[in-house]
N, C-alpha and C positions, 0 to 999 in steps of 0.2 A: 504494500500500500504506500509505504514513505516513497520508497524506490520509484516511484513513476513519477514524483512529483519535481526529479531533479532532472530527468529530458526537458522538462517543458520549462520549469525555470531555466536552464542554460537555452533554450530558444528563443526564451524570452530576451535574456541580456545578449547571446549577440545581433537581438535586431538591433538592439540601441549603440550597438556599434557605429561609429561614425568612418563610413563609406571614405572621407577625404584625409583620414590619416594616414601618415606612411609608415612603415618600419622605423624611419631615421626618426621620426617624431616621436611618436611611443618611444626610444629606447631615453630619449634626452628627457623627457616629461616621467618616465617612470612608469609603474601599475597603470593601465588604464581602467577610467570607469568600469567599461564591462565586464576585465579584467578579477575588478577588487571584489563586483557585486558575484560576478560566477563564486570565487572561494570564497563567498560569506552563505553564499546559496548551498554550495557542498559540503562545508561543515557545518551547515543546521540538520542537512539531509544524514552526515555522518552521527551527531548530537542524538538526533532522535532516532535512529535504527540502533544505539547506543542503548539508549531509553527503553527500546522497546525490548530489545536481548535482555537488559539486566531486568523489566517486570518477568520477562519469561521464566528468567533464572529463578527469580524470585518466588513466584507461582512451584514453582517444582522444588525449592526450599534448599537451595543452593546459594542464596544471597539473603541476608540478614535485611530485616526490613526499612531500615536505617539507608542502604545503600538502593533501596529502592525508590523509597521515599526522597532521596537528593536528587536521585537522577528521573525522577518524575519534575520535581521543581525546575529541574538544569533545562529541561527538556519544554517546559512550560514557558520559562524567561527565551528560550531560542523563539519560540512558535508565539509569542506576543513580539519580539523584536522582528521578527519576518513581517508581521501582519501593520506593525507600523509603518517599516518599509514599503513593504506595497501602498498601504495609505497615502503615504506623502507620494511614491510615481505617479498613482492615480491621481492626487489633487492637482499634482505638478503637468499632467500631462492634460487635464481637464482647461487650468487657467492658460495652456500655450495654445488648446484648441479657441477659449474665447475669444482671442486677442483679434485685434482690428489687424486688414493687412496693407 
């Protein structure tokens, strides 16, 4: 279930790839955008299949409940900071649709 959700975010960030940069730019400017948001995308994706191994573990009483209980929390602060993110593209992408041309 996590597992699908990290195709479609990486599709997502390299549409917002910018078509006019070149290699020599990207290396002088650093990480780029789509760059930083894919590996914030794949380790929320890694965070919660993390999450969801150690409830399993947990369930079959191989993880003390303590370790389940954090990594539900770890897993909760990732998937509220994802969902802010998308918020702010969304609102970001809404006010560049209003604009006068």
């Amino acid at each position: 279930m996590i597992g699908a959700i990290l195709p479609i975010a990486l599709d997502v960030v390299r549409g917002l790839a910018s078509p006019a940069s070149t290699p020599a730019t990207r290396a002088t400017a650093g990480a780029s955008f789509n760059e930083a948001l894919a590996a914030a995308a794949s380790d929320a994706v890694k965070t919660l299949k993390g999450s969801e191994a150690t409830s399993m573990a947990g369930l079959e009483g191989k993880v003390s409940v303590q370790q389940v209980t954090e990594n539900v929390m770890n897993a909760e602060r990732t998937l509220q900071t994802s969902l802010a993110i998308r918020d702010k593209a969304v609102a970001a992408y809404q006010q560049i649709s209003q604009m006068q041309i």
